[in-house]
N, CA, C and O atoms as a MOPAC input file, in Angstrom:
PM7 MOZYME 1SCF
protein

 N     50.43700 1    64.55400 1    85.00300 1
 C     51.16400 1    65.72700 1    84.57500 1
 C     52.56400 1    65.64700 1    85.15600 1
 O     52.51400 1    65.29700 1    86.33500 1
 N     54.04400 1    65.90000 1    84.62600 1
 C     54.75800 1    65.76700 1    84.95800 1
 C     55.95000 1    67.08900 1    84.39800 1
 O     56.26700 1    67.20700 1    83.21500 1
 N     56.27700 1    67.64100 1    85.08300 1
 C     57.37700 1    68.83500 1    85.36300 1
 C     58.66200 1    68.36000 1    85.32900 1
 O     59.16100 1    67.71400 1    86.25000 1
 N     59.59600 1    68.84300 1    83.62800 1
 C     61.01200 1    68.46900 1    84.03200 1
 C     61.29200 1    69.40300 1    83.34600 1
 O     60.95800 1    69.61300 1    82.18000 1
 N     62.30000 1    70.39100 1    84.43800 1
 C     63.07900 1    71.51400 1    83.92500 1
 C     62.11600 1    72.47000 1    82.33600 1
 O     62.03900 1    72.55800 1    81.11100 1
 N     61.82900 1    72.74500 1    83.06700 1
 C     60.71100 1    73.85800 1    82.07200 1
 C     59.88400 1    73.21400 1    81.07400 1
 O     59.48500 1    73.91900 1    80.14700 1
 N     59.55600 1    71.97400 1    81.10900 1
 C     59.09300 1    70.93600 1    80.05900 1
 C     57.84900 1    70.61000 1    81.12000 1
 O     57.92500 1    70.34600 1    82.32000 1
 N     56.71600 1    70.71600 1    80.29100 1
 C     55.00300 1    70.27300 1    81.07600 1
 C     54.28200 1    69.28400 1    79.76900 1
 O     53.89200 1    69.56200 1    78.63500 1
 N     54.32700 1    68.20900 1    80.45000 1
 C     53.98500 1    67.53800 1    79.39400 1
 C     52.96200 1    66.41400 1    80.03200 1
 O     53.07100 1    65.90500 1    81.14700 1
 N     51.65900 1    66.08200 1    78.77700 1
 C     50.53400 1    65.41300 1    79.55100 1
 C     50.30100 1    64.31100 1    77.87100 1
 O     50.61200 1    64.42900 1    76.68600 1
 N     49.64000 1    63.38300 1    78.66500 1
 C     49.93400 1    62.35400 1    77.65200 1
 C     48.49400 1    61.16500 1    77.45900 1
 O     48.39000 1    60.20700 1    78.22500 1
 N     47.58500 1    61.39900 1    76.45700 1
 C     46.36900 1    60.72700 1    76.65100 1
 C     46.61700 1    59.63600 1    75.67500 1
 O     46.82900 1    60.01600 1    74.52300 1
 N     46.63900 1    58.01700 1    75.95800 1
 C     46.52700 1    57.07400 1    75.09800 1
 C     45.31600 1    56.40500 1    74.74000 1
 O     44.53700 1    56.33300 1    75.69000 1
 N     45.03600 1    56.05500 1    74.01600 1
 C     44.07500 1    55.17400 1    73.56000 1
 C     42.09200 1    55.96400 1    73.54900 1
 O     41.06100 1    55.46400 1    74.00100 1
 N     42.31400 1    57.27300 1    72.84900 1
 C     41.34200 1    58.02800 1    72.89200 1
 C     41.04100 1    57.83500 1    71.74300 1
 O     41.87200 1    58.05500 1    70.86300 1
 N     39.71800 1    57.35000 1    71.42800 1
 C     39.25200 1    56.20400 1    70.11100 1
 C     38.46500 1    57.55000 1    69.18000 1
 O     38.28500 1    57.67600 1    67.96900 1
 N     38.06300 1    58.56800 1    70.51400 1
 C     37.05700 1    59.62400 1    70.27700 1
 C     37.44700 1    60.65100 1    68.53500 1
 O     36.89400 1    61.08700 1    67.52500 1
 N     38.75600 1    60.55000 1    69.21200 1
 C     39.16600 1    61.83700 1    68.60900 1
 C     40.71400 1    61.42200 1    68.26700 1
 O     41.44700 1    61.13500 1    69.21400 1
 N     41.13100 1    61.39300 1    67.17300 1
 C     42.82400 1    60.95900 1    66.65300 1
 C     43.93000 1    62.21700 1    67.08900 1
 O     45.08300 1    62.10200 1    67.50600 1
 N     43.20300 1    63.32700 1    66.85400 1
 C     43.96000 1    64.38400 1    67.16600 1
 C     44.08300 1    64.55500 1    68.65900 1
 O     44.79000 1    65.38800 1    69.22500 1
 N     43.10200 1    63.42700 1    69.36400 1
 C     43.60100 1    64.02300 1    71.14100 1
 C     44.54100 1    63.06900 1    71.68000 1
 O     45.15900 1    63.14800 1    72.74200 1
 N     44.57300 1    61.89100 1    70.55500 1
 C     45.42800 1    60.83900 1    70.82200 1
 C     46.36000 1    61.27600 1    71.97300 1
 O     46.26800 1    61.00800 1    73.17100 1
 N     47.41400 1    62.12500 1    71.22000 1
 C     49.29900 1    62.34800 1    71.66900 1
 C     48.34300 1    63.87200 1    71.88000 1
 O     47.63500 1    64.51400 1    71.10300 1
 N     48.72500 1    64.05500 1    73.31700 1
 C     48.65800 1    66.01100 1    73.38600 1
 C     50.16400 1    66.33600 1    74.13400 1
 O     50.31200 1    65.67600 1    75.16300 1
 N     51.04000 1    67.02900 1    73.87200 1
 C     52.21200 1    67.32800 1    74.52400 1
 C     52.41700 1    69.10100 1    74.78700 1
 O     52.33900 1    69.88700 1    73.84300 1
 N     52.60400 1    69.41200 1    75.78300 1
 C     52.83800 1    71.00800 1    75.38200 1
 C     54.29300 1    71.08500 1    75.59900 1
 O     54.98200 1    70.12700 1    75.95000 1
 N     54.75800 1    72.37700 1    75.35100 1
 C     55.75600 1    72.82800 1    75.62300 1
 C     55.81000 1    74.20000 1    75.84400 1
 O     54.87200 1    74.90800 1    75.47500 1
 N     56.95900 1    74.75100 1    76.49500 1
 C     56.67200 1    76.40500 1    77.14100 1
 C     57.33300 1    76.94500 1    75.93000 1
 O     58.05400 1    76.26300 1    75.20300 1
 N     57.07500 1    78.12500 1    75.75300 1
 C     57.65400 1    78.92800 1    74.38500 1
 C     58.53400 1    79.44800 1    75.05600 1
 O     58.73300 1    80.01200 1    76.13100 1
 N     59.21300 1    78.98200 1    73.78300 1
 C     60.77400 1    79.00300 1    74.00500 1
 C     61.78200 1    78.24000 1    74.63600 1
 O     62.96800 1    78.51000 1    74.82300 1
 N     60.86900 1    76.87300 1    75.04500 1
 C     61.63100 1    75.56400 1    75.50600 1
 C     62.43000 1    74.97200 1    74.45900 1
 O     61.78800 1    74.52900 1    73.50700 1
 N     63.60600 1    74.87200 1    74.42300 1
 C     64.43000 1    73.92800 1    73.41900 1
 C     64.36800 1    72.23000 1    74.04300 1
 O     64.19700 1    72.01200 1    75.24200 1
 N     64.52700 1    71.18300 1    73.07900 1
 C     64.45900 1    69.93100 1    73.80100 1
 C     64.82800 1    69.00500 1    72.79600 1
 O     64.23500 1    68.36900 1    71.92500 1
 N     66.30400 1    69.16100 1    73.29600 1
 C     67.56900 1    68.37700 1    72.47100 1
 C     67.04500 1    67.30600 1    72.76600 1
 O     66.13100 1    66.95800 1    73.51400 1
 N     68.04600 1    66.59800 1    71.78200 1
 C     67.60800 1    64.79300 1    72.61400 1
 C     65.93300 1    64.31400 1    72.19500 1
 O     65.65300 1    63.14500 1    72.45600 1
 N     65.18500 1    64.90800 1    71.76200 1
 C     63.93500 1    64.78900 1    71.30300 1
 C     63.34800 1    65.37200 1    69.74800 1
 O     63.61600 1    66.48000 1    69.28400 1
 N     62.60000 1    64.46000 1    69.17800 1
 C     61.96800 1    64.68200 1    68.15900 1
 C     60.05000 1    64.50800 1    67.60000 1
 O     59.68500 1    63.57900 1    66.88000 1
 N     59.56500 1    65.05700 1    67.86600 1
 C     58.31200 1    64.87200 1    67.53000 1
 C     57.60500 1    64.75800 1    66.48100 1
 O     57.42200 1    65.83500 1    65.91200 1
 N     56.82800 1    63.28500 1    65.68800 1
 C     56.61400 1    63.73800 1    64.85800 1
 C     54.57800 1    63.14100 1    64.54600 1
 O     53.87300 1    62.18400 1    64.86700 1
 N     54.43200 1    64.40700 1    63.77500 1
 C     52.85200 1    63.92900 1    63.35700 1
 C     52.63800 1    63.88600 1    62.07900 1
 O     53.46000 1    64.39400 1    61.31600 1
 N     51.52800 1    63.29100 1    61.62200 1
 C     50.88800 1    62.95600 1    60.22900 1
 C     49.48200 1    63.28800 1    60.45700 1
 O     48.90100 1    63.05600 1    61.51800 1
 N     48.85900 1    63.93300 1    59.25000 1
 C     47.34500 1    64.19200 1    59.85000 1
 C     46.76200 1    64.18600 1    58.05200 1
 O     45.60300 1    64.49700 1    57.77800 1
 N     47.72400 1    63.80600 1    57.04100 1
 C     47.57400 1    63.84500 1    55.76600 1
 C     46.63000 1    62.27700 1    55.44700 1
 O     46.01800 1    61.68400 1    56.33500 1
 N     46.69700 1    61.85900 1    54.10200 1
 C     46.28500 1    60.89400 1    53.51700 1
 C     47.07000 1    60.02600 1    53.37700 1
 O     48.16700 1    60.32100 1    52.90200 1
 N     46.76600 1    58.58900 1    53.75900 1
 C     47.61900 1    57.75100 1    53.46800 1
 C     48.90000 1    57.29400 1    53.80700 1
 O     48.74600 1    57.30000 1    55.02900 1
 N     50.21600 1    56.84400 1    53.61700 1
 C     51.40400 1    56.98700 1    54.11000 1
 C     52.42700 1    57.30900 1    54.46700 1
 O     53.11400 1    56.66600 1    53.67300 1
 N     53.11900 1    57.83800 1    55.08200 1
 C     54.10100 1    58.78000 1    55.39700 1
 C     54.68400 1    58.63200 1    56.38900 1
 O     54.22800 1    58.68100 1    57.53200 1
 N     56.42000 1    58.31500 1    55.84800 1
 C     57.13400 1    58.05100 1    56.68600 1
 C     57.83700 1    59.27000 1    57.34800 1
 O     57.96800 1    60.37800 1    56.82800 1
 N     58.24800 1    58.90600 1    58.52400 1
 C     57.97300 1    59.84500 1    59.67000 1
 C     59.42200 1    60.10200 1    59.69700 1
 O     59.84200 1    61.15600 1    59.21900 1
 N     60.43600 1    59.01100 1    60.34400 1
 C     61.68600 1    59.18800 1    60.26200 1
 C     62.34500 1    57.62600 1    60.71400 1
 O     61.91500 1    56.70200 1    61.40400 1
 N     63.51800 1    57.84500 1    60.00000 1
 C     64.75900 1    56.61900 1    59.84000 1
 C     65.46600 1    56.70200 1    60.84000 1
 O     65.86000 1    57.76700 1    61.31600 1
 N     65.77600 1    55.27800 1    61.39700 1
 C     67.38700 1    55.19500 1    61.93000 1
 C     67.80300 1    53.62600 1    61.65900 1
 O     67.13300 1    52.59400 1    61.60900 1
 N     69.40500 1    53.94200 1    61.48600 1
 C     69.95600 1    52.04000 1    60.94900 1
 C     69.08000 1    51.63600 1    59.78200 1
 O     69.13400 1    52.31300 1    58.75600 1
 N     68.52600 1    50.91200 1    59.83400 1
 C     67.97500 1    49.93300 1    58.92900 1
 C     66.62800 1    49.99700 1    59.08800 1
 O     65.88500 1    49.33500 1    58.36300 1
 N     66.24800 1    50.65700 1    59.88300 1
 C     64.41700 1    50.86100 1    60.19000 1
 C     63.76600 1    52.19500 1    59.63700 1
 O     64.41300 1    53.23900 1    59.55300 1
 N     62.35600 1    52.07700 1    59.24500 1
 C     62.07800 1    53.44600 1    59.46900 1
 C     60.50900 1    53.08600 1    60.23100 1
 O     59.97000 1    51.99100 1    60.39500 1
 N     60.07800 1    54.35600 1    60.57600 1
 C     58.61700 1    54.41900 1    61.30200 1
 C     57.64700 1    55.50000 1    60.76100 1
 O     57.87800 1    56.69700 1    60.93700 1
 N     56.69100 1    55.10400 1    60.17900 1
 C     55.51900 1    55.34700 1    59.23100 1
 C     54.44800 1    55.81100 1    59.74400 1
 O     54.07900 1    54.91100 1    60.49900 1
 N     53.35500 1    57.06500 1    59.84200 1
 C     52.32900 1    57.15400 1    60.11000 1
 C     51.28800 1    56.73900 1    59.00100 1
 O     51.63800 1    57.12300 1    57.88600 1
 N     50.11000 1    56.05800 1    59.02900 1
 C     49.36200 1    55.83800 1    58.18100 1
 C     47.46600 1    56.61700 1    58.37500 1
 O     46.66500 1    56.39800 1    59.28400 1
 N     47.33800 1    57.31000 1    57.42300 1
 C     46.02000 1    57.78200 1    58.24700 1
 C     44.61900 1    57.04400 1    56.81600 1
 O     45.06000 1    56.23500 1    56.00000 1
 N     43.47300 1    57.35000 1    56.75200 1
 C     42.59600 1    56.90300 1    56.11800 1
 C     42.97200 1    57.45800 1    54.64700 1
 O     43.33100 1    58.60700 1    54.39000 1
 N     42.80500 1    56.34500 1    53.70100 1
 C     42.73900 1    56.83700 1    52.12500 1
 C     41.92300 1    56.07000 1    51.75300 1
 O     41.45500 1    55.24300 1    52.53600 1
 N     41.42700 1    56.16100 1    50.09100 1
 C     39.79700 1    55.34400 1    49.72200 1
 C     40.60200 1    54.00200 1    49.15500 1
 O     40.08200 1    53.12000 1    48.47200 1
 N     41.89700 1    54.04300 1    49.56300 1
 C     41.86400 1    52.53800 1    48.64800 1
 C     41.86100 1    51.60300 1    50.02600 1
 O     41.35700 1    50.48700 1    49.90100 1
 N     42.22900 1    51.86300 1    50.93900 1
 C     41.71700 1    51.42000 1    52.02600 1
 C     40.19900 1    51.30800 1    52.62000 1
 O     40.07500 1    50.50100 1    53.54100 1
 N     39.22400 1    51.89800 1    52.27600 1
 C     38.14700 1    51.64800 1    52.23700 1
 C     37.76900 1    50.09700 1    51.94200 1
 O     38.14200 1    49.36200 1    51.02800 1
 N     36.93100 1    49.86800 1    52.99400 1
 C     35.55200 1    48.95900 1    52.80800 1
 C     35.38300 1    48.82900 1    51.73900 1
 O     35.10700 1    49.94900 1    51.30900 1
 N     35.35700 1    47.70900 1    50.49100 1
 C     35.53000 1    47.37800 1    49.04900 1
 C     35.76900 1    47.90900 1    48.14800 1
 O     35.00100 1    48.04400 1    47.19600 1
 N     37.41900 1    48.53900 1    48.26600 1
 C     37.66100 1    49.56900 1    47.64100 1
 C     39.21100 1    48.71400 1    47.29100 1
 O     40.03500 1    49.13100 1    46.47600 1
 N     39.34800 1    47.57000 1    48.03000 1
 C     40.53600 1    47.09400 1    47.57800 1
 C     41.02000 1    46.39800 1    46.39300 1
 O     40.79200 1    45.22700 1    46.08800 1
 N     41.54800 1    47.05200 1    45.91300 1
 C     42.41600 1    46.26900 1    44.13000 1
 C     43.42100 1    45.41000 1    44.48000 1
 O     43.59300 1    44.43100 1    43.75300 1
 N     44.15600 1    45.57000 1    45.48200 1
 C     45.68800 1    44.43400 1    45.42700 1
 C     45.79100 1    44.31700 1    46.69400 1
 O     45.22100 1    45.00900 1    47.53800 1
 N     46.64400 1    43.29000 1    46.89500 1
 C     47.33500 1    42.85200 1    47.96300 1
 C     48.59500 1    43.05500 1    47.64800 1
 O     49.06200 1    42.87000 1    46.52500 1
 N     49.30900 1    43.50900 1    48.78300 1
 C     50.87300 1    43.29700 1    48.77900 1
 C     51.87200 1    42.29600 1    49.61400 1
 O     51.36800 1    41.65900 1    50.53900 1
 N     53.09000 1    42.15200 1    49.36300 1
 C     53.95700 1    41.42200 1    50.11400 1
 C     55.24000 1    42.60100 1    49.50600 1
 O     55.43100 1    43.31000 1    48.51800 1
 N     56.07900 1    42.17500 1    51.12700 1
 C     57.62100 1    42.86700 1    50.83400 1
 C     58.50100 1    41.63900 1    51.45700 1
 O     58.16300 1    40.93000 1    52.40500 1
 N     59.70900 1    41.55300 1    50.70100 1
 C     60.34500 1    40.32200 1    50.44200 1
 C     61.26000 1    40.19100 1    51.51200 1
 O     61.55100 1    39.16600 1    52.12900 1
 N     61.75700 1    41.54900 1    51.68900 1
 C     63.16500 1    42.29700 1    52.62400 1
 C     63.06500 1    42.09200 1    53.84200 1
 O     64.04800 1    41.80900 1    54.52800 1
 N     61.38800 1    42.24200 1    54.50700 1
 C     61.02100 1    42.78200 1    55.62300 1
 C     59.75500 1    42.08700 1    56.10200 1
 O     58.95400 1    41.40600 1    55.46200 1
 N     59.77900 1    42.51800 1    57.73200 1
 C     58.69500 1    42.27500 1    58.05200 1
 C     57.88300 1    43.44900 1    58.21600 1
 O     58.42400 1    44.45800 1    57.76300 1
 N     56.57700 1    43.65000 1    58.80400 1
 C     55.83800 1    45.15300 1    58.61300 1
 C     55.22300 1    45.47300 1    60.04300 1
 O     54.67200 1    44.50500 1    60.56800 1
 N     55.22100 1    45.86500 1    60.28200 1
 C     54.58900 1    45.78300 1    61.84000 1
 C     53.45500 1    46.89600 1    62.00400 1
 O     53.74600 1    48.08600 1    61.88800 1
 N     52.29000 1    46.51800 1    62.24800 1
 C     50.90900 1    48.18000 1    62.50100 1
 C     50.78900 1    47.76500 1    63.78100 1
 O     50.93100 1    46.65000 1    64.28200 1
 N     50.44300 1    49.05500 1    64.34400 1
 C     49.92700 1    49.38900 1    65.08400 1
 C     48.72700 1    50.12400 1    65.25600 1
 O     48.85300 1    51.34100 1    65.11900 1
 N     47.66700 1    49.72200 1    65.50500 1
 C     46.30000 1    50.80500 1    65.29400 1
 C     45.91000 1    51.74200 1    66.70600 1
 O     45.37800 1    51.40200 1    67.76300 1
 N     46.51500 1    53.30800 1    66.13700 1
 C     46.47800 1    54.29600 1    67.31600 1
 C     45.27700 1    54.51900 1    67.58400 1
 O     44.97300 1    54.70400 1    68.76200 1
 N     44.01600 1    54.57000 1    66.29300 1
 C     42.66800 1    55.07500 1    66.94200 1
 C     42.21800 1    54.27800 1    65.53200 1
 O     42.79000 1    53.48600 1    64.78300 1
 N     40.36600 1    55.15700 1    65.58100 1
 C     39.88400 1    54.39300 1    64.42900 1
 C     39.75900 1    52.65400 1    64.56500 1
 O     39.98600 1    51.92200 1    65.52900 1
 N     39.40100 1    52.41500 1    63.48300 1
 C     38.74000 1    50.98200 1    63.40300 1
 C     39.90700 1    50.70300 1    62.09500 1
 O     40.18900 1    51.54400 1    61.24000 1
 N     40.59300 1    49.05400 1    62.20700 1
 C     41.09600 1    48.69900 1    61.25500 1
 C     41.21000 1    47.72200 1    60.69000 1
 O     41.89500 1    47.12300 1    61.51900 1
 N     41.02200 1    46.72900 1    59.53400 1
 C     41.33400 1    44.93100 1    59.68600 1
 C     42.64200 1    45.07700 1    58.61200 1
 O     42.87000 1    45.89100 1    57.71800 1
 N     43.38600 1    43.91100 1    59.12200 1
 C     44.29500 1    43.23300 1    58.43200 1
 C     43.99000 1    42.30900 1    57.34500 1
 O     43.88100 1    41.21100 1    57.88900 1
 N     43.73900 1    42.14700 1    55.72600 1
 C     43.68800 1    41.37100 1    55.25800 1
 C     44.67500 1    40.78600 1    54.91600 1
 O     45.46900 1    41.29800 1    54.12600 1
 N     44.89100 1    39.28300 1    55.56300 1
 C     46.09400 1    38.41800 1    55.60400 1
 C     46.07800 1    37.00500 1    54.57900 1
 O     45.26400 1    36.08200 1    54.59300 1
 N     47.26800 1    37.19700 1    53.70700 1
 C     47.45800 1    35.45200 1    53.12200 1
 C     46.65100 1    36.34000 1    51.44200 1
 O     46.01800 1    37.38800 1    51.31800 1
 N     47.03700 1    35.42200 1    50.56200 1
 C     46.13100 1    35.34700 1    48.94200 1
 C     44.83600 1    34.77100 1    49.84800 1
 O     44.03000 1    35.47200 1    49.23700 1
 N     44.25900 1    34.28400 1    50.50900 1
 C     42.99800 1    33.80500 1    50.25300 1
 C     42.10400 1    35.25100 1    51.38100 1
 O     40.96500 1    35.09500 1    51.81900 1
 N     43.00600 1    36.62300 1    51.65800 1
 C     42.87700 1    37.34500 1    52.63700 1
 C     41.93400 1    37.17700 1    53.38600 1
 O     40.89100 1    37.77000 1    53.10800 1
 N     41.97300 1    36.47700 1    54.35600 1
 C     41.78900 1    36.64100 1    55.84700 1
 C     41.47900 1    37.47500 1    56.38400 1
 O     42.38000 1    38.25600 1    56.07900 1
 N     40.78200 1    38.05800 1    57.08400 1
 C     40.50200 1    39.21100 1    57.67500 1
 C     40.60200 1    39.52800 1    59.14900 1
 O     39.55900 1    39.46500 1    59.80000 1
 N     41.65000 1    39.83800 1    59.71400 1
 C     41.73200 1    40.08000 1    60.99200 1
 C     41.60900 1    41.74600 1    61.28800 1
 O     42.15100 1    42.71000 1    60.74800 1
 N     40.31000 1    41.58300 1    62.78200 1
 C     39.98600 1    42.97800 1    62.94000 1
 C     41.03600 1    43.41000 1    64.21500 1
 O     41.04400 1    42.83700 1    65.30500 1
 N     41.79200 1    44.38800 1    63.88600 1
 C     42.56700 1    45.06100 1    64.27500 1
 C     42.23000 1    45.72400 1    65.96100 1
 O     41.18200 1    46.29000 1    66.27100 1
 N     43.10800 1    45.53800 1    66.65000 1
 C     42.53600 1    46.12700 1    68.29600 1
 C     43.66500 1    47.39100 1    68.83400 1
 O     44.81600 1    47.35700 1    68.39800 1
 N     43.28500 1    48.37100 1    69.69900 1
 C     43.99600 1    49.59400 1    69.58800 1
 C     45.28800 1    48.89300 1    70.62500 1
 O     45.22300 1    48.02100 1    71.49100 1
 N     46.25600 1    49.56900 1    70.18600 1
 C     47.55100 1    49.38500 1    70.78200 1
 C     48.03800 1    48.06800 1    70.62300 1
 O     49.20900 1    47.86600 1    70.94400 1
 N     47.21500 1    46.94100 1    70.09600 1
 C     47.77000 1    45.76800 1    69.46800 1
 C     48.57200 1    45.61100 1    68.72100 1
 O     48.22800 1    45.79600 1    67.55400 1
 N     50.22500 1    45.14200 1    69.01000 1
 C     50.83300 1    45.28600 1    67.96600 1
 C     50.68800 1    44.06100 1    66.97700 1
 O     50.51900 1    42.96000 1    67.50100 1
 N     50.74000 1    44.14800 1    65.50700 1
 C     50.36000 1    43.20200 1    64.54100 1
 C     51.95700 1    42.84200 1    63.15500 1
 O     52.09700 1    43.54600 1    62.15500 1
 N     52.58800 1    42.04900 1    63.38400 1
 C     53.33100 1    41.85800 1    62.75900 1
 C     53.84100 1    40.82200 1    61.43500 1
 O     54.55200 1    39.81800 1    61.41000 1
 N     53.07800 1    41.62700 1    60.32300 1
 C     53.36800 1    40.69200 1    59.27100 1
 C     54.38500 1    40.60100 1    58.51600 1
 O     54.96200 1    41.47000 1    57.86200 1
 N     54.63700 1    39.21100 1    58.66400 1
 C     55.98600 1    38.67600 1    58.18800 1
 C     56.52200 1    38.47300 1    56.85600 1
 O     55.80800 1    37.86200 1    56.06100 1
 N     57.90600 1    38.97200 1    56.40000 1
 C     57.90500 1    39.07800 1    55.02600 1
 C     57.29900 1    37.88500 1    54.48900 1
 O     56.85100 1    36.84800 1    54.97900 1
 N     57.44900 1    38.43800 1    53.13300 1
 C     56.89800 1    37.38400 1    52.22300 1
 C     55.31900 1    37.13000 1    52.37700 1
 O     54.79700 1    36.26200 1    51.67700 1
 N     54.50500 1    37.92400 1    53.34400 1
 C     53.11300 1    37.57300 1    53.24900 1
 C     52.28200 1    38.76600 1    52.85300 1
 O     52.20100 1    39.87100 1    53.38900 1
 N     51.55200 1    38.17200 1    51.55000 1
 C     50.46200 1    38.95900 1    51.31100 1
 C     50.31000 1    39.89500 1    52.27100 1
 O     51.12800 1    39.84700 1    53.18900 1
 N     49.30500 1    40.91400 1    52.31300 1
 C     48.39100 1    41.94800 1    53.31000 1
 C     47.71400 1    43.06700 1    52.42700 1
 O     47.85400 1    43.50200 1    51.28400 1
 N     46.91900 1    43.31600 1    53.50900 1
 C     46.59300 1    44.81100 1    52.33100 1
 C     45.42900 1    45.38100 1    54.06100 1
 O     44.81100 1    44.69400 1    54.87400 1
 N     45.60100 1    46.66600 1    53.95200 1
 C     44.57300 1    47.26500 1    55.44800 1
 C     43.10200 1    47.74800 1    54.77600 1
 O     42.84300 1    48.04200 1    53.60900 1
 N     42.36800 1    47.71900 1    55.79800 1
 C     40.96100 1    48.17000 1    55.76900 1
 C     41.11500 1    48.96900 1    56.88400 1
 O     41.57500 1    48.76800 1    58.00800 1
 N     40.58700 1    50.00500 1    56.27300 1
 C     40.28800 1    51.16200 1    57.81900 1
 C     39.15400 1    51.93700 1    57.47400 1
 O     38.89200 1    52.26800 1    56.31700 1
 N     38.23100 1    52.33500 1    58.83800 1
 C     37.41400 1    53.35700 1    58.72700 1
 C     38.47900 1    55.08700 1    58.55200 1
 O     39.69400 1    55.24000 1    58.67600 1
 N     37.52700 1    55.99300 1    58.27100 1
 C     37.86500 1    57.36300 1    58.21500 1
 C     38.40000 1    58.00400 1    58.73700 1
 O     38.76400 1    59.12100 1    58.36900 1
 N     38.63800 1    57.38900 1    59.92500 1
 C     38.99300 1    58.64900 1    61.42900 1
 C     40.36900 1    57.25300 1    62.04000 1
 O     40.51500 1    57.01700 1    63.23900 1
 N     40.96500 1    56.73100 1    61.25000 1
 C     41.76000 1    55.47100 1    61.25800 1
 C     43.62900 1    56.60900 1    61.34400 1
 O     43.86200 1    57.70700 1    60.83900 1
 N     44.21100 1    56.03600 1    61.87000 1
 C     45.70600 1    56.49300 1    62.30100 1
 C     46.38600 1    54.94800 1    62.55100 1
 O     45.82600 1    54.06000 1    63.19500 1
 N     47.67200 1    54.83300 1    61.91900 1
 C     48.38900 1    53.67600 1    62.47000 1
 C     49.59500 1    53.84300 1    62.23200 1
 O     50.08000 1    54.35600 1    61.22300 1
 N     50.29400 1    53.29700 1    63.41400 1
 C     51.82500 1    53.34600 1    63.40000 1
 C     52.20000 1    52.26500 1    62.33200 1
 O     51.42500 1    51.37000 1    61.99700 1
 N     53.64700 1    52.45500 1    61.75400 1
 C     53.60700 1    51.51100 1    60.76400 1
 C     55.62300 1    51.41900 1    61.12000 1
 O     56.35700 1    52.38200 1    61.34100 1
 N     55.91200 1    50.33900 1    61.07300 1
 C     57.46800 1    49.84100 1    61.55700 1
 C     58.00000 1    48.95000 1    60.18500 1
 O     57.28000 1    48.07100 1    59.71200 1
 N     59.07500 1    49.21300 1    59.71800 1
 C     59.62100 1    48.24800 1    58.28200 1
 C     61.06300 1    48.78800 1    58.32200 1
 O     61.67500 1    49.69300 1    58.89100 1
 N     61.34800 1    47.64400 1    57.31000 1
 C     62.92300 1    48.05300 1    57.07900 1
 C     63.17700 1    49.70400 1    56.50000 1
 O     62.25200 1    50.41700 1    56.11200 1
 N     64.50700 1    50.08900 1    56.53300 1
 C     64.27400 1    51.34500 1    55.85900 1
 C     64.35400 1    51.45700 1    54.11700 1
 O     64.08700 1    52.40600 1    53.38000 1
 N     64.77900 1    50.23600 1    53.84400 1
 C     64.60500 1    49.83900 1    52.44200 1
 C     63.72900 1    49.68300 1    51.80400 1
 O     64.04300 1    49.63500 1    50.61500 1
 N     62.44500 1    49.54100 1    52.04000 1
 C     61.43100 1    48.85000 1    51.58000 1
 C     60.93000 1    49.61400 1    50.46600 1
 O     60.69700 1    50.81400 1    50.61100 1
 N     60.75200 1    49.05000 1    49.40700 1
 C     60.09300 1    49.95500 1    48.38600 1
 C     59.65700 1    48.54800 1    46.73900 1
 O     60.01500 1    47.37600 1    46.61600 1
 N     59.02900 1    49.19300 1    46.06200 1
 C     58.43700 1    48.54900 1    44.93800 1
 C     59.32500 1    47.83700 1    44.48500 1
 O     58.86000 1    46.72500 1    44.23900 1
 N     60.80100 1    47.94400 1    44.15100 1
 C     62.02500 1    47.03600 1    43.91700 1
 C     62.04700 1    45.48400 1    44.96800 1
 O     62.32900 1    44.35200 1    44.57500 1
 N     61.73700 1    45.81900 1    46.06800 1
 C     61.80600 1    44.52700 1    46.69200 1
 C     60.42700 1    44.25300 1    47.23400 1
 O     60.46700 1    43.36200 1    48.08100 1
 N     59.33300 1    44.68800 1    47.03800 1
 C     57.99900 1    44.20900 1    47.70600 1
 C     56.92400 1    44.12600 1    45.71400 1
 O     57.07500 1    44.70100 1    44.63600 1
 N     55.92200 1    43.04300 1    46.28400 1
 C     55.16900 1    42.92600 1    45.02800 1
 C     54.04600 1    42.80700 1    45.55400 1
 O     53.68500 1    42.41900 1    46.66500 1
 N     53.08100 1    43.47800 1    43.93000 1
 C     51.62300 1    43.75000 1    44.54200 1
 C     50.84400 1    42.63200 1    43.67400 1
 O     51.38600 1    42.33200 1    42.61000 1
 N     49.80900 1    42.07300 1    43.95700 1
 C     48.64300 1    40.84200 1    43.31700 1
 C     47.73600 1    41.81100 1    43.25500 1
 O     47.48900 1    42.52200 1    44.23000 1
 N     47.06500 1    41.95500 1    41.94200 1
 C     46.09300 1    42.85400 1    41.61800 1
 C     44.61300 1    42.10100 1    41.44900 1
 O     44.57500 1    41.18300 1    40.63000 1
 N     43.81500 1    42.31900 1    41.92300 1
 C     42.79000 1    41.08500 1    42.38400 1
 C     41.64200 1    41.39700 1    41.31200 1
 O     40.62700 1    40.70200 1    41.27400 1

């Protein structure tokens, strides 16, 4: 627990239990705290969080095309590389056209490099940080429909 100027803030990592106990932060009502931005995702699927320069940073939570044989395509982005991070939940990386399957470990960072295939597998209760250019979109990335 740590006390700075009216700010109480406590910080649990790698709680597999529960996604929502992941990040706990409080704040006193009516604390302002310039210089800082917080952000969460607790929706379906992808959602980028916020930009700076040339980057942006993505929360990703469980959707059914991510499901356990639920996958239609693989993608690649041409621009960029992609970087996950798996905050909780269970996740694999399917890597390369012949996809590969690498099972995903918490706080492991995983960085696939443009130009390579991928596509994620996650269980239900799945959260992942997600790092890319801030460009990235269907104009410069292509999908293989399997």
């Amino acid at each position: 627990m740590q006390r700075t100027s009216g700010f109480q803030s406590s910080l649990i990592i790698g709680n597999n239990d529960n996604c929502n106990g992941l990040i706990k932060i409080k704040v006193r009502k009516g604390t302002k705290m310039a210089g800082l931005e917080i952000f969460d995702y607790n929706g379906e699927g992808y959602k980028r969080q916020m930009s700076y320069g040339e980057w942006t940073v993505a929360l990703a939570n469980y959707t059914d095309k991510w499901g356990r044989g639920n996958t239609t395509y693989i993608e690649r982005h041409m621009l960029t590389d992609e970087v996950f991070v798996l905050l909780c939940g269970e996740a694999s990386l399917l890597i390369g056209e012949e996809m590969t399957e690498v099972q995903m470990e918490l706080g492991k960072i995983y960085n696939v490099k443009a130009g390579e295939w991928h596509q994620l597998i996650c269980s239900p209760d799945v959260k992942i940080l997600i790092v890319e250019n801030d460009n990235t979109s269907a104009e410069n990335s292509e999908k293989k429909f399997l």
